[in-house]
C-alpha positions in Angstrom: 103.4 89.2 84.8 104.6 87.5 81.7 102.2 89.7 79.2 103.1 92.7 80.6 107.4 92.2 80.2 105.9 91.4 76.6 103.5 94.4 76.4 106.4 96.7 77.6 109.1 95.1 75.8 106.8 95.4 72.2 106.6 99.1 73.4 110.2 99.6 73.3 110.8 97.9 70.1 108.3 100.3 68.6 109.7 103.8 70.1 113.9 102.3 69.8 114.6 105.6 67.8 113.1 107.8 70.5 114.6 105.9 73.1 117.8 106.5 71.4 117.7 109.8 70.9 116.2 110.4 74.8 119.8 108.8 75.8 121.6 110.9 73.3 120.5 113.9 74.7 121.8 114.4 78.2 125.5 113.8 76.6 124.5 116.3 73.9 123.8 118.8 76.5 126.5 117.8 78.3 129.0 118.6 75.2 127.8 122.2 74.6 128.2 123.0 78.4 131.7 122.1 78.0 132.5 123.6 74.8 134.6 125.6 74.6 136.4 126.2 77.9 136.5 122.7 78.4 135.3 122.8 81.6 132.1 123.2 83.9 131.0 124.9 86.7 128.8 123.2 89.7 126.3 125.8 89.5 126.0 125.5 85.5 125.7 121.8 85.5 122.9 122.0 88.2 121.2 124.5 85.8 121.1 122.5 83.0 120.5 119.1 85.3 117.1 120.8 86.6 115.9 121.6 83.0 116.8 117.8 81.8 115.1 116.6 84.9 112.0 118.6 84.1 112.3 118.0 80.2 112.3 114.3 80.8 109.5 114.6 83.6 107.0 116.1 80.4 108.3 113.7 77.7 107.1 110.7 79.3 103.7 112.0 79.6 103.3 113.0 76.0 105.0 109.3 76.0 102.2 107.4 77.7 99.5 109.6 76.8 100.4 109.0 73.0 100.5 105.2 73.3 97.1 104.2 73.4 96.2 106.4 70.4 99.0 105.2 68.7 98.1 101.1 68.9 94.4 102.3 68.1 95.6 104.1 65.2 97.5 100.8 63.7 95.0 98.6 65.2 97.4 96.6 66.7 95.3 97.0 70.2 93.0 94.6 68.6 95.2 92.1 68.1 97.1 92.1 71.6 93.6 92.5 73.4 92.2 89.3 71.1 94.8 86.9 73.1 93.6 86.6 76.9 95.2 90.0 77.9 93.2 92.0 80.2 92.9 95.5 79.9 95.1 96.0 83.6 97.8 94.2 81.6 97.6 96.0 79.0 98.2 99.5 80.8 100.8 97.8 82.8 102.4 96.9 79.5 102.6 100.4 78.3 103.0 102.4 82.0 106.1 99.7 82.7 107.5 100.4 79.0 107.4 104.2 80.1 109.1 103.5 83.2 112.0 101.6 81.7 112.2 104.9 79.3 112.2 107.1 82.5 114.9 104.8 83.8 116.9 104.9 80.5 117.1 108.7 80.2 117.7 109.2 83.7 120.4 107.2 83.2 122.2 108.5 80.8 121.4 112.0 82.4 122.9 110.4 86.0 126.5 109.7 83.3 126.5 112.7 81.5 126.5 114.9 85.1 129.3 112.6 86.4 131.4 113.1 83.2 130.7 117.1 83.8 131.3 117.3 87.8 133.9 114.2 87.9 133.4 110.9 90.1 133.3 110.8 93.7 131.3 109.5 96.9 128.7 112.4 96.9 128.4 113.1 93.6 127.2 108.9 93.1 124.8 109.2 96.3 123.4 112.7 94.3 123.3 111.2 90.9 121.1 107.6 92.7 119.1 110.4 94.1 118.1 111.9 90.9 117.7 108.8 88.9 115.2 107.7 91.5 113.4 110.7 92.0 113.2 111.5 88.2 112.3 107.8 87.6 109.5 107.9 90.2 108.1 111.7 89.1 108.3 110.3 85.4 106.4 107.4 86.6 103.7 109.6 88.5 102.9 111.8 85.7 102.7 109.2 82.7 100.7 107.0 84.7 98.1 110.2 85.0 98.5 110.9 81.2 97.9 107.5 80.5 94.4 107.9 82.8 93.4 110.8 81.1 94.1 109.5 77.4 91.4 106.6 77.7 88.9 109.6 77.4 90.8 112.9 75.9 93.1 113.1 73.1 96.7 112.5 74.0 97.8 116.0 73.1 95.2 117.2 76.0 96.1 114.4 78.4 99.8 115.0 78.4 99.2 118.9 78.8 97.0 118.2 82.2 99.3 115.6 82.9 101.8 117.9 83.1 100.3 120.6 84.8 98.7 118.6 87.7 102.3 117.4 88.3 103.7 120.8 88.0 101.4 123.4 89.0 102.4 122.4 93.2 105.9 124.1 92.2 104.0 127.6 92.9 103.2 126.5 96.6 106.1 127.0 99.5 105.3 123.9 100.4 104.0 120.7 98.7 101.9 118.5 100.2 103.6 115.0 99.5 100.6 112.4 99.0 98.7 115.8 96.5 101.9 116.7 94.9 104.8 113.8 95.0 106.2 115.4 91.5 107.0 118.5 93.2 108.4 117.5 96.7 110.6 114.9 94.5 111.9 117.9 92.2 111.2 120.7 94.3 114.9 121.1 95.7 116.6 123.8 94.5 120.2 121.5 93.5 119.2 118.6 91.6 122.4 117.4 92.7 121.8 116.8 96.7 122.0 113.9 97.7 118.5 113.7 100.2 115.6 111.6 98.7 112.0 112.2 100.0 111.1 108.9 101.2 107.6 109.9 102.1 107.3 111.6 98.3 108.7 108.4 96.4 106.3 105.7 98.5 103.2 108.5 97.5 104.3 108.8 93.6 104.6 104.6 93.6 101.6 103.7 95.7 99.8 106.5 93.6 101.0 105.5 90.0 99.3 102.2 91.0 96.1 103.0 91.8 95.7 105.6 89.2 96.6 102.5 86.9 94.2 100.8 88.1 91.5 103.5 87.7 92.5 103.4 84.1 91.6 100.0 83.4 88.3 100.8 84.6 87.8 103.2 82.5 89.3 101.4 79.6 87.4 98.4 80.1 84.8 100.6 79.5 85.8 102.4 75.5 85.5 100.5 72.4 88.8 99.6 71.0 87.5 98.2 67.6 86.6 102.3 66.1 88.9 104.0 64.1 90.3 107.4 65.0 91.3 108.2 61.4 
């Protein structure tokens, strides 16, 4: 476990302006919704929730998918893969780096609502709700960008990343294990406090075994070509 802490803790390090500017942003938002009146309605701030939700969701793919490219690119890959860390760790490394990105920015987006809809019982179950359920889609979809970018360019992956996890917004009624990303977004108030326990167990157990499909793969690719 040790490799991968390092693995995802190196991946932060890299991407600390990103991840700086991903926190900045839900406060950002947050600050134009109240200017100038001062003041927010419910209905606006579960507008502009849903869109940061959703905006998150897709960064994190383009996230994950970019990663793999990028340590190819600097060669870096080479290096880390050099010191007795499988390729499993590896992934791990970068899909857990990801995740404590997701985490971060829902975060911040969980403190920016509460500083626009003011603190109370419900509003803390709604804003646990959509850290976990942002967390877990963000989680879902990088970990299928991350698949896809062992064999397509990370622009690509990302893109189909993205659409397999939202293309099931279209149908009435998502099937949870096919589609967790919708069933965890799908609600029409990001700001209720109900979380799909069926949805989040698919999107984990999922994320894992699509992980592990990537190793396979990756095991598979030769690390030591250049892309340039």
């Amino acid at each position: 476990m040790t490799p991968i802490l390092l693995l995802a803790k190196s991946f932060l390090r890299q991407n600390r302006w990103l991840l700086l500017a991903l926190v900045a942003w839900p406060f950002l938002m947050g600050a134009f919704l109240l200017f100038p009146q001062q003041a927010a309605r419910r209905e606006d701030v579960s507008e502009i929730v849903q869109m940061e939700v959703r905006y998150g969701v897709i960064v994190m793919a383009f996230l994950a998918s970019s990663a793999i490219h990028n340590e190819k690119r600097s060669r870096r890959i080479i290096g880390v893969l050099s010191k007795a860390v499988s390729r499993e760790q590896y992934l791990g490394g970068l899909l857990l780096g990801t995740a404590y990105f997701a985490m971060a920015y829902f975060a911040a987006t969980g403190a920016a609502t509460l500083r626009l809809v003011g603190a109370s019982n419900h509003f803390g179950s709604a804003i646990f709700a959509l850290f976990l359920c942002g967390t877990l889609a963000s989680l879902w979809t990088a970990s299928v960008a991350l698949f896809l970018s062992t064999v397509l360019h990370p622009f690509f992956a990302a893109a189909l990343a993205a659409a397999l996890a939202f293309a099931p917004f279209a149908f009435p009624s998502p099937n949870p294990f096919v589609a967790p990303v919708a069933v965890l977004l799908n609600g029409s108030d990001p700001l209720a406090t109900s979380v799909p326990f069926t949805a989040t167990i698919a999107a984990a157990t999922e994320a894992a075994v699509i992980l592990l499909l990537a190793a396979q793969v990756f095991i598979r690719r030769d690390v030591t070509v250049s892309i340039e």
